[in-house]
N, C-alpha and C positions, 0 to 999 in steps of 0.2 A: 475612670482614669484621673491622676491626681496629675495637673500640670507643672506640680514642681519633678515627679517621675522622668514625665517625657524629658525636659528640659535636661535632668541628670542622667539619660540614658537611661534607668530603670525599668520601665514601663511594655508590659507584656498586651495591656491592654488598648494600644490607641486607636485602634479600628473601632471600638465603641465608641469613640467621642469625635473621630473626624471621618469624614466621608459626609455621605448619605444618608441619614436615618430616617422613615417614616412616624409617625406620634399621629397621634389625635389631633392634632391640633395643623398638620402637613408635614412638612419633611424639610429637616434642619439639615442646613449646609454649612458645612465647615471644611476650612483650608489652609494650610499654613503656609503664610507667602511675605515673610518678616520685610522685605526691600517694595515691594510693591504702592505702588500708589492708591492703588483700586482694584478692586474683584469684582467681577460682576459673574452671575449665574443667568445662563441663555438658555433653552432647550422646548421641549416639544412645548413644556404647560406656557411658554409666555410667546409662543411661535418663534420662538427664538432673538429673543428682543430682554435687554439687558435691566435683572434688577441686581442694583447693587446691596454688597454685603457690608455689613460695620468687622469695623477691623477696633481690637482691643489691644492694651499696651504689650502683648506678649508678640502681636504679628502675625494674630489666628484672624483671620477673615469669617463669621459668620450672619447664618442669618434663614427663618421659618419662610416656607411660600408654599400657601396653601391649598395652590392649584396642580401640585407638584405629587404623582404619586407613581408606585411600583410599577414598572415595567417601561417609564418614561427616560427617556434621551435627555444628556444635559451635559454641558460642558463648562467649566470656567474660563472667562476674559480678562486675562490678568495684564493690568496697565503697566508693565515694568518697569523698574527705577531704570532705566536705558534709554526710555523715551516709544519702546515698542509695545504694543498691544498685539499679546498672543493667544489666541483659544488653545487651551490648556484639558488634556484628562484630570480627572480630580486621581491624585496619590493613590487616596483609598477605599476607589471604587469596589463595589460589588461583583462589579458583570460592565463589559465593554461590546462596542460592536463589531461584527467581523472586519476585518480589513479588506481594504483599505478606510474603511471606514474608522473613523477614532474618538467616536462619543463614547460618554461612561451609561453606565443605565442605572436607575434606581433601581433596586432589590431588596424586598423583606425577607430577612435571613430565617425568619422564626415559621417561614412558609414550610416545612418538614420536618416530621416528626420520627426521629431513629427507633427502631426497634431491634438494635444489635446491642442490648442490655448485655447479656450472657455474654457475648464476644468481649465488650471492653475490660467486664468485671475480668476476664480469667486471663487474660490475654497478658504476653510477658515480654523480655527481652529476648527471650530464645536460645541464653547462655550455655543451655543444658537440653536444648532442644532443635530438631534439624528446623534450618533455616535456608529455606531450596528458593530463590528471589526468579522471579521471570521476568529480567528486564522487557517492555514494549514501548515501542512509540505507538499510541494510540489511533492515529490516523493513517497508519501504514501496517496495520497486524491485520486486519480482514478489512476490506472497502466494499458497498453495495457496489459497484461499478468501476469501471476501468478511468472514470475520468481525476482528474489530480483532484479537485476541489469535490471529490464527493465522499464524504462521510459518514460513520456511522454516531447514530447522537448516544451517549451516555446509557443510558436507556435501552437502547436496541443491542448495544452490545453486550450488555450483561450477564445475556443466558449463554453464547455463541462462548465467551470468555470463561466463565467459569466454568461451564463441561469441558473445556480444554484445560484449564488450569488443573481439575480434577484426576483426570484421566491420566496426564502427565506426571501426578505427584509431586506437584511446586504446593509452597507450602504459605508461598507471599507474590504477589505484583508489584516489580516496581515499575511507576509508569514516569515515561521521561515529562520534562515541567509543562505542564496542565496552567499555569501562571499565560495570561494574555499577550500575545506577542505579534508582532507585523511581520517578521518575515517566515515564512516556512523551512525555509534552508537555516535556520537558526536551532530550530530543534525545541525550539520554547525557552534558550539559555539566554537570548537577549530581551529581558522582559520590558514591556509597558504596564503591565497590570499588576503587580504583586499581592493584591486579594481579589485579583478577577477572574476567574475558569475560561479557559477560552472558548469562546461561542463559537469555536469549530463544530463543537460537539454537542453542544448546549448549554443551558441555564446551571448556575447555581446549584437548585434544586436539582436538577437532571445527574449531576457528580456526587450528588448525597444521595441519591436512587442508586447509582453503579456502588458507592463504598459499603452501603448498607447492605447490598445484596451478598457480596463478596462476604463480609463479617458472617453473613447468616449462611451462607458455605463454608465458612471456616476459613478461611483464605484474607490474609492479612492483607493491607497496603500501604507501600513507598511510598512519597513522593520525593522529586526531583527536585529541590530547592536550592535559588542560584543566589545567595547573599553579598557576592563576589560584586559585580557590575550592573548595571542594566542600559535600555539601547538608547542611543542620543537620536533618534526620531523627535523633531522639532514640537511636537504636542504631548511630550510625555516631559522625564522629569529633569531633564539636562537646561538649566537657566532657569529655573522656574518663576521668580520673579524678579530674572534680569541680574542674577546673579549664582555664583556657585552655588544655591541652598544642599544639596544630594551630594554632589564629586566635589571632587579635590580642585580648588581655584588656579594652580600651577599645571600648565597643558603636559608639560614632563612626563605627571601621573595622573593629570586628569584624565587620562583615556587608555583602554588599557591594548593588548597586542589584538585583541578581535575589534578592533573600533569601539566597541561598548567605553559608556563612562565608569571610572571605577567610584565607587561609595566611599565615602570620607567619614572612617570610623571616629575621628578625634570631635565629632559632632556628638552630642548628645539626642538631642531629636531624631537622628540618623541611625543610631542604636535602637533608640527605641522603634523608627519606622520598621527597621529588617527582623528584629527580634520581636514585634509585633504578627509579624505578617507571618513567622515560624508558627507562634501561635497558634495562629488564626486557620491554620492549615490544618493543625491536631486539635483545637478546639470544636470550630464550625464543622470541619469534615468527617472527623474520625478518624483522620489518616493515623495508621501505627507507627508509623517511622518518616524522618527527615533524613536524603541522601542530599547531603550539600556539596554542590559542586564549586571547582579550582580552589580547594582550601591552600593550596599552596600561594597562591594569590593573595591569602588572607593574611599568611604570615611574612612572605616577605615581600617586599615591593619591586610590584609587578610582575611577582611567582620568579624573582632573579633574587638566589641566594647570596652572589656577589655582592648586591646592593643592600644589603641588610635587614633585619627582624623590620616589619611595621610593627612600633610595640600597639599602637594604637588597636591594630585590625587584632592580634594577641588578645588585648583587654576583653576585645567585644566578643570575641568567640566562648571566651574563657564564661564570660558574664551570660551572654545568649544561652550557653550550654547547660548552662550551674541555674537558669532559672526554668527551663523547658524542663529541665529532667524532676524539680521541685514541681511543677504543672502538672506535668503526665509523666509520673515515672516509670509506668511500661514502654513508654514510646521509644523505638532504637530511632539515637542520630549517629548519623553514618557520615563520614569523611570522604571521600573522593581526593586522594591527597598523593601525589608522585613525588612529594619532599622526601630526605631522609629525618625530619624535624623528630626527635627526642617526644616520649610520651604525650603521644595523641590519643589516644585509648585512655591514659591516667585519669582517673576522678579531679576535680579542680582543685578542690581538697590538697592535693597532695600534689599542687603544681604541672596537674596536666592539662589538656586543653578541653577534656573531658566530653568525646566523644565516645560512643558506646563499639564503634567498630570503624574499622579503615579497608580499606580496600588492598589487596598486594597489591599495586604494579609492578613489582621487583619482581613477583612471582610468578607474573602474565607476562613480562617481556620473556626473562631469563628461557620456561616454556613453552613461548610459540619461535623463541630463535632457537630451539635446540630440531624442533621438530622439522624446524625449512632446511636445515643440515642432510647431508647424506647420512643413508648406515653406516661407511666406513670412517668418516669424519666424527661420528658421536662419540668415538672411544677418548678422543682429545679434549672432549667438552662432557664428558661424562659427568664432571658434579655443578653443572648447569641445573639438572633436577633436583642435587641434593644441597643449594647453599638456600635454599628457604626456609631448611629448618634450622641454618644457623642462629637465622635473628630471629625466626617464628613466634616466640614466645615474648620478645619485647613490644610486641601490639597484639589487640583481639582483632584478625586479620579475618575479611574474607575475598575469599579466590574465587574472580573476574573476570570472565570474558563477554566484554559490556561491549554495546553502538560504537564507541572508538577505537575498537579491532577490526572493525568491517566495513569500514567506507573511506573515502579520499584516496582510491586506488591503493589501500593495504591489501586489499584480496580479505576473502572470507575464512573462517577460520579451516573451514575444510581445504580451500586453496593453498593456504600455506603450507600445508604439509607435503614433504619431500615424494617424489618420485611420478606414476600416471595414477592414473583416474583410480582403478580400484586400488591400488597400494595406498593414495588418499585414506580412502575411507577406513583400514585395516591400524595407519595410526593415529586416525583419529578416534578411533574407540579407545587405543594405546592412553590418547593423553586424556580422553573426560574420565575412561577409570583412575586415572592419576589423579585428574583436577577434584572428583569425588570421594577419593579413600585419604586422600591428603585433610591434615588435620587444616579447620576454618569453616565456617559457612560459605555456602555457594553464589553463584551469579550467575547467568547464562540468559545474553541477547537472543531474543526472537528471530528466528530462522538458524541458529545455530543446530539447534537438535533435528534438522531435517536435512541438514548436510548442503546447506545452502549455497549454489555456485554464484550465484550475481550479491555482488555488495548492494550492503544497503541505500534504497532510496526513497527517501518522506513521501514521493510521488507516488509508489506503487507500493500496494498492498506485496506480503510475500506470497513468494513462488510455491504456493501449496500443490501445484500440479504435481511439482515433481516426484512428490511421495506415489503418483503410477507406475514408477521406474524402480525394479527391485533394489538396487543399490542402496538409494534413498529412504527409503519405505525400511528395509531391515536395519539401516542406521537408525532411521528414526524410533525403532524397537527397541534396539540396544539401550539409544537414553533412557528411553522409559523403564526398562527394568534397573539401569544404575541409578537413576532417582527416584523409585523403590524401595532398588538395597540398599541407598542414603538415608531415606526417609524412615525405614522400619529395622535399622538396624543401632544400636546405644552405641555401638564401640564405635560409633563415625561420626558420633554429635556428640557424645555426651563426657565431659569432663576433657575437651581439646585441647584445651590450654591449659590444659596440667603436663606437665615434661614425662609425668611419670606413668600417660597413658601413652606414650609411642617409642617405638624402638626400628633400631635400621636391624634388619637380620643379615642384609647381603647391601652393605656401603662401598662394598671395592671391586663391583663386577666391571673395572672400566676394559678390560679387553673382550668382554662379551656383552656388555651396555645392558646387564641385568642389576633389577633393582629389586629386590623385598624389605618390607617394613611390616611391622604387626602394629595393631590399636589395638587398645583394652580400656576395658571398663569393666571393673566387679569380677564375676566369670567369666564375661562374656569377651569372647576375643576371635580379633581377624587377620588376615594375612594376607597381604598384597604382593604379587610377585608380576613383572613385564619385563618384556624383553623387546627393546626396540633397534635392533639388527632385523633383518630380512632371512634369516640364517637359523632354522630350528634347534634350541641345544637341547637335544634330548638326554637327559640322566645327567642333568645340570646339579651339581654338589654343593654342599656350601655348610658351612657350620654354623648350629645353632647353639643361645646360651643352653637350653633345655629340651629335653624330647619330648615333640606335639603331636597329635596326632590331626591332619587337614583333612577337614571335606570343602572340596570343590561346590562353588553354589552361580561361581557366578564366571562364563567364559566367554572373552570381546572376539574368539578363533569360533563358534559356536556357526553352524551355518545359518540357523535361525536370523543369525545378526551378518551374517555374507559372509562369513569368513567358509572354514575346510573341515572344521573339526564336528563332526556329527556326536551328537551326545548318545549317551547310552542308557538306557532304561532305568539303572542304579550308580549314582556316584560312588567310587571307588574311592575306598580308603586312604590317606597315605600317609605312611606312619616312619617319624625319625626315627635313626639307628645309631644309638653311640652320639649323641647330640652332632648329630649329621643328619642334612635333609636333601632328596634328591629327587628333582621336577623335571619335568618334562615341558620345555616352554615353546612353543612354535613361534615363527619370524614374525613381528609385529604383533604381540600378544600379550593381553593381560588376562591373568586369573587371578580370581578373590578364593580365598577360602573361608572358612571359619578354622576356630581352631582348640583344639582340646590339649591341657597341657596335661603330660603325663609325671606322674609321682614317680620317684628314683626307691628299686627294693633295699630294703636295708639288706645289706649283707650278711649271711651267717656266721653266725660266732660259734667257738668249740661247744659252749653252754646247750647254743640253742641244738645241734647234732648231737650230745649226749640225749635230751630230751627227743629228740626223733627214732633214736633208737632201741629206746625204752627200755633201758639195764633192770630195773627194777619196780615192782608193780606200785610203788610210791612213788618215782619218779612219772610212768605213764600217766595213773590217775591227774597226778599237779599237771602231765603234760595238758591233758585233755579237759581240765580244767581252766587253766590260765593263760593258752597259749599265744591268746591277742595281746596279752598286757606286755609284755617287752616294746613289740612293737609301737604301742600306743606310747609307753615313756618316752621311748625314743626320739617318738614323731617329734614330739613337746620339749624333749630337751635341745633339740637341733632345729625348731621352728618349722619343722614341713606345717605347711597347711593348704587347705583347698584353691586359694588365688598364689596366681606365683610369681616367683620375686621379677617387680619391672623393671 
């Protein structure tokens, strides 16, 4: 790292030059603590007895002690220009101790060796390919035991996680921030540690054992990275030597609406610390992607658009963004962003903030309020489901229903939905075939797909019992074959954000709350039709631009899945008439189809009936010779061709 870098914000690399490093020679400490009197390093090698660091003109504190090595305890005594003397975590620790505990720990990072070659070399953005995410929190997705503090390490989870991952057809993990944190009701979003793993789970190396394993399944991984804030716990980075060094000096905005202190992007060193530590995530780890969470935070002050752009926090995003993706350009960074802010998706190039994808919230509220509605109330709010694809195409979107649908008394997603217990479950199959066939890549928190009654809590592991209970158990069926037919079908991933792969076929069912839409890609094409009344419309009509022919492949009414509808040995055909199409939809129900478009016959000409009725034995022979080629001119002069017009 070049310290004129740090100082200008630039610098991707400062985790190689401050922290911890072990050498040959012992283990160099370094800290940046520009206001500070004194620094001293305390910890297990000196029994924890104070040697002091030399401080150089720039306000880096360091200094070699040779007694000092991997897996040792140590903190910094920082003498602050205040007149206070604080034991301090070092910034850019490796590995910290469980809480309440708040020592850093030396860690040799070069301790593990990846052999997921294949995976990084092939590995993409997923632009053109299904991107099925399995949101979990880590210490609440399976626990050894029923007690709050008991976990599984990194390691032991690996196998339990990826045959689940596999069997389900998710195609990535994102796991919520794995970054070092004190309280457990925080979720990991109020960090202390910014390159520390949290010793919930384990070591370092123990998180490069779990990412490694995943890549050599195939199976990508998020992380949850919070560049927004982090927590004003008195031994972390708030005052750090007795003065604002991290946040904003003005209390206004030094703190933001969760207590946390917010980061002070107009710092240089501060840019570099967070856009460091992005880094350090996809470099060290292998993570595939960065989900950064309250971007709206990022851009306006205090996530209040009333109060104005922070150009500051703008800059660093813009700059973070434009240097990660020049690092790892397969790696997806992902937004978490409830702004309406203008080209966040945009390359930076071209004046966007240059994230690879955003999250709908527009698209997650609009859809779980339409679903807590009665059936007869829908017809008033019928293009609730249809204004996402108004804006759709002005971001690369994906559709969400992440940990912040399911806890602080929202009710679970299966909860929300209108009416009792089994009519629950009949639209919620309604809305994942929605949230699935709907153009975006996917999202879905853990315990979602099992139909989950109790909201989420970090305390307990989820309620896998429930899958003994048919209900549950055929819900949980149903997901698995819609992330499936997600995963192994082109027309649902591939080319989404082209306008000219999706079409409404049926946009104005608002007195019977019927919705179809077709995807396309190449030949390949689907057809989505649901009806979210209570109310079967059987020999439902509707007009299409052209006549297709449907096969049924995939039904949320199917008893397999709970519903009523008993399938039958051979899917039946079903073929437009006069570009009219007409379905048979049961109350609460969606069906996919595939879909064959059919060719329109050219109509007969007097020509071609002179030639059928063969006046003359020169007429038959030319008949019986040429009689495809009209038709062929034809095709060619009026553009029929095998894909049909989107």
């Amino acid at each position: 790292m070049y310290l004129h870098d740090y100082f200008m914000g630039t610098a991707f690399d400062a985790y190689t030059y401050f922290g911890a490093h072990p050498g040959p020679m012992g283990v160099m400490f370094r800290v940046y603590a520009p206001n500070a009197h004194k620094v001293a390093v305390i910890g297990d090698f000196n029994d924890w007895t104070e040697d002091f660091l030399g401080k150089d003109e720039w306000g880096i504190f360091s200094g070699i002690i040779d007694t000092a090595r991997p897996g040792m305890k140590y903190k910094y005594k920082v003498y602050q220009c205040d007149g206070n003397v604080v034991d301090k975590t070092d910034p850019y620790a490796f590995g910290m101790e469980l809480r309440p505990n708040s020592a850093s720990i030396i860690v040799d990072m070069d301790d593990f060796s990846f052999t997921d070659e294949d995976w990084m070399r092939t590995r993409t953005k997923n632009y053109n390919s299904p991107l099925n995410i399995y949101e979990i929190h880590l210490g609440s997705w399976k626990k050894p035991s029923e007690e709050p503090e008991a976990w599984y390490n990194y390691r032991e989870i690996a196998v339990p996680l990826i045959e689940y991952l596999k069997e389900n057809h998710y195609t990535h993990v994102e796991v919520m921030p794995l970054s070092e944190h004190p309280f457990d009701g925080s979720w990991g979003y109020q960090v202390t540690g910014f390159f520390s793993p949290t010793s919930r789970y384990g070591t370092a190396q123990d998180l490069k054992y779990l990412i490694n394993e995943l890549h050599k399944a195939g199976i990508g991984v998020i992380m949850d990275f919070v560049p927004v804030h982090f927590a004003a716990d008195y031994y972390s980075l708030i005052r750090y030597d007795g003065t604002a060094v991290y946040e904003y000096p003005e209390n206004e905005i030094g703190f933001s609406q969760w207590g946390s202190c917010n980061f002070n992007y107009f710092r240089g060193e501060i840019r570099s610390f967070l856009q460091s530590s992005g880094n350090y995530w996809l470099e060290e780890f292998h993570c595939d992607g960065l989900r950064m969470d309250a971007i709206s935070n990022v851009i306006y002050w205090m996530g209040d658009e009333s109060r104005g752009i922070n150009h500051g926090g703008i800059q660093f995003i813009k700059e973070m963004n434009a240097g990660l993706h020049s690092l790892h350009p397969t790696a997806m960074i992902i937004a978490e962003d409830s702004s309406a802010y203008s080209k966040v998706t945009a390359p930076v190039q071209y004046d966007g903030l240059g994230f690879d994808y955003k999250w709908d919230m527009g698209w997650m509220n609009d859809t779980l309020e339409y679903f807590k509605r009665a059936p007869w109330e829908r017809c008033d709010h019928y293009h609730e489901l249809t204004f996402s694809m108004m804006y759709f195409y002005s971001e690369l979107f994906i559709m969400s229903l992440s940990h912040d649908e399911v806890v602080h008394g929202k009710a679970t997603i299966l909860q929300k939905m209108w009416g009792d217990y089994d009519k629950k479950f009949a639209q919620a199959r309604v809305l994942y075939t929605y949230m699935y066939t709907h153009p975006g890549k996917k999202l879905n928190f853990m315990g979602n797909e099992v139909g989950q009654l109790r909201e989420w809590d970090e305390k307990r592991e989820q309620d896998w019992f429930i899958l003994k209970y048919p209900n549950h158990d055929a819900f949980h069926r149903y997901i698995v074959a819609l992330n499936r037919l997600y995963t192994e079908n082109p027309a649902l991933y591939d080319s989404e954000y082209d306008c000219l792969c999706f079409r409404w076929l049926q946009v104005h069912g608002e007195k019977d709350c019927v919705y179809v839409y077709q995807r396309t890609v190449g030949d390949h094409s689907i057809v989505v039709a649901f009806n979210t009344q209570d109310v079967p419309h059987n020999g439902y009509t509707f007009d299409v631009p052209e006549n297709m022919v449907l096969t049924e492949i995939l039904n949320s009414d199917e008893s397999q899945y709970g519903g009523t509808t008993v399938p039958g040995k051979k899917k039946k055909k079903i073929k437009a008439k006069d570009k009219k199409l007409t379905l048979d939809l049961p109350g609460f129900t969606a069906i996919v189809y595939e879909a064959v478009m059919v060719k329109e016959e050219k109509k007969k000409t007097a020509s071609d009936s002179r030639k059928k009725t063969g006046k003359t034995s020169s007429a038959k022979s030319s008949a019986k010779g040429s009689s495809k080629t009209p038709a062929k001119s034809s095709a060619k002069k009026h553009g029929h061709k095998k894909e049909h017009d989107k």
